[in-house]
Residue, then its C-alpha position, 0 to 999 in steps of 0.5 A: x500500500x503506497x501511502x497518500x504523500x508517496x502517491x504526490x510525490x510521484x504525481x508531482x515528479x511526473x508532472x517535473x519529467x513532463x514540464x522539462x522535457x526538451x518539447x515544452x521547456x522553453x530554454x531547451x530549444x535548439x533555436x533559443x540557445x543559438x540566440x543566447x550564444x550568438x548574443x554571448x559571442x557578440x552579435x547576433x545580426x551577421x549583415x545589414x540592410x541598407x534603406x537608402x533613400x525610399x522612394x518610387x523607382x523614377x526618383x530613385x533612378x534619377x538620383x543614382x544618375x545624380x550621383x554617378x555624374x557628380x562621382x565622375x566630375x569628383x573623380x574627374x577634378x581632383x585627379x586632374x588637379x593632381x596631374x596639374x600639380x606634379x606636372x607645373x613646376x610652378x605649383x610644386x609649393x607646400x600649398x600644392x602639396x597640401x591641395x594634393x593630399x587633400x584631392x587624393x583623400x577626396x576621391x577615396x572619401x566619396x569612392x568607400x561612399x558613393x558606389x555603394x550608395x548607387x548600389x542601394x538606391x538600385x536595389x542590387x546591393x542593399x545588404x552588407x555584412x558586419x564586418x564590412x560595416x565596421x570596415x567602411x565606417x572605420x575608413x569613412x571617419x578616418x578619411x574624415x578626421x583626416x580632411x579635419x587635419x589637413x584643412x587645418x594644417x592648410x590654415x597654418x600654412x596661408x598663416x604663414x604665408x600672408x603674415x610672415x611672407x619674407x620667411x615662409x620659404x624657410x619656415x614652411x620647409x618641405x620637410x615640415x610640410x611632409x611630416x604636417x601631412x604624414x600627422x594629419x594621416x596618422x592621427x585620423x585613422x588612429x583617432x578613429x581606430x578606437x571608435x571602430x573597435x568598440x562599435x565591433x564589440x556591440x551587441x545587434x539582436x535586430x531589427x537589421x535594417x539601417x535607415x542610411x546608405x553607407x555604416x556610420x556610428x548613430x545607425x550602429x548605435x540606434x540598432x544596437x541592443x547593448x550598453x552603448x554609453x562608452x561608445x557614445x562617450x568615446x565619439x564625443x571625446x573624438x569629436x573635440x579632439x578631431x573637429x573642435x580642436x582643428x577648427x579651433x586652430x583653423x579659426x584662430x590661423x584665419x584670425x591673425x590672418x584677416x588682422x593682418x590684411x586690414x593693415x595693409x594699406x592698399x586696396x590691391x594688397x588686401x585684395x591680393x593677400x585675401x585671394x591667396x586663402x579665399x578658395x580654402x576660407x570657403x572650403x573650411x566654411x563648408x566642411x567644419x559646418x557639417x562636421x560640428x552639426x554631425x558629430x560634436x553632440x553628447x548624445x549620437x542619438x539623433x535624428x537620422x533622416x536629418x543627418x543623412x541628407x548632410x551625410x550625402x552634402x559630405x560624402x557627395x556635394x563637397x567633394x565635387x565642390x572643392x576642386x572647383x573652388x580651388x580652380x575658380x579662385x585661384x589665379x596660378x592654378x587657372x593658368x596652369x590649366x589654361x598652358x595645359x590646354x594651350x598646349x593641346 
């Protein structure tokens, strides 16, 4: 005779047997214990879909005409200012130097952006996986911290140039104006490097769908299922060194500059000294504008729509702006191009 407690016991360990059992025990499904480890080993979203600009397939049309001829002009203008400038003597200055570095990094700037970009609106390549994400974000802001440099190294350089003309030969040597350029490459990409690293080690359980056309920090962030307070730290602290820190020094090398062109006495002198650093004043203008609405904020939670449309003014517009800029203003660099046609 089995007593009345015994015949419990055993009716509750059938009942435990039933509710364990790998068909009705939630955590025991093959499907639930892939997420936990994926979520454990660091994502669980292998690739993005890329979103674009939504639209009717007429409109998405005309802007991938759009960009492909404003990517073939970009293209287009800066390397022929490179050819120009390493094949006219005359250019062969620190000045030049500077506007080379600055056209070759445009044309790999808006190369890591645009292509893909038509791609998406296309259709034909919306998808990118984790791992190039993480690859193009890295280039596309080292790329961008770089152009911060350089544009503030170019600031340094018209500083000297219009304030201490009798020694800027001596001052402005090829030497420093090498290592000037190899610092400003060096401290974007490692400025960067950083940031790259710790997006890498955010955590995405979806959605996967990123509402932009290239891998940038707020849509990593917005998507992210993990603590992303350090990441967002990190971009700000990057972002006061890079663009506040450079602008900075840009404004204050344009403040002495400008100060020195009002005690010129001549009308001709003043306008002579301000078209040596007109080209680059509008160029800075542009570029940091953007720069400090995009990145200088607190918090990299913002609004997307709005920091695409000047993400595409960044990655699209002012490339294809600044070979122009410098060709229109600049007297030297239009008398080259118009020996050089004169010759054909």
């Amino acid at each position: 005779m089995f007593s009345l407690s015994q015949v419990d016991f055993g009716f509750t360990w059938r009942m435990v047997q039933e509710e364990m059992s790998p068909g009705s025990f939630p955590l025991a499904e093959p499907m639930d214990l892939d997420i936990w480890e994926d979520m454990e080993n660091g994502t669980s979203v292998e690739e993005f879909i890329l979103l674009g600009f939504p639209g009717t397939w007429h409109f998405r049309v005309c802007l991938v005409v759009l960009f492909a001829l404003i990517y073939s002009l970009t293209i287009m203008g800066n390397t022929s200012i490179i050819a120009l400038v390493w094949t006219t003597r005359k250019l062969q200055t620190p000045m030049y130097f500077f506007l080379c570095n600055l056209s070759f990094l445009e044309i790999w700037y808006t190369t890591g952006v645009v292509p893909k970009a038509i791609g998406v609106l296309l259709g034909t390549s919306q998808t990118i996986s984790f791992r190039v994400c993480i690859l193009q974000l890295f280039f596309f802001f080292s790329l961008g911290s770089t152009e911060c440099f350089l544009l503030s190294v170019m600031a340094y350089d018209r500083y000297l140039a219009v304030c201490c003309p009798l020694r800027y030969s001596s001052l402005m040597s090829r030497g420093l104006s090498a290592r000037l350029v190899l610092g400003s490459w060096l401290g974007g990409f490692l400025a960067i490097s950083l940031l790259a690293f710790l997006t890498s080690r955010l955590t995405f359980c979806g959605p996967d769908v990123i509402n932009h056309f290239l891998c940038d920090i707020d849509s990593c962030l917005a998507l992210s299922c993990s603590d992303t307070w350090l990441l967002e730290l990190a971009t700000f602290l990057v972002s006061i060194v890079v663009v506040v820190a450079s602008c900075v020094g840009t404004l204050v090398s344009y403040a002495f500059i400008i100060s020195s062109i009002l005690r010129i006495q001549s009308a001709h002198g003043r306008k002579k000294a301000f078209s040596t650093c007109s080209a680059h004043l509008g160029v800075v203008t542009i570029w940091y504008g953007s720069s400090v609405f995009l990145y200088v904020k607190p918090s990299a939670h913002n609004s997307l729509e709005r920091n695409k449309l000047v993400n595409t003014f960044n990655t699209v517009i002012t490339p294809l702006l600044n070979p122009f800029i410098y060709t229109l203003r600049n007297r030297e660099v239009k008398e080259a191009l118009g020996r050089a046609f004169h010759r054909k």
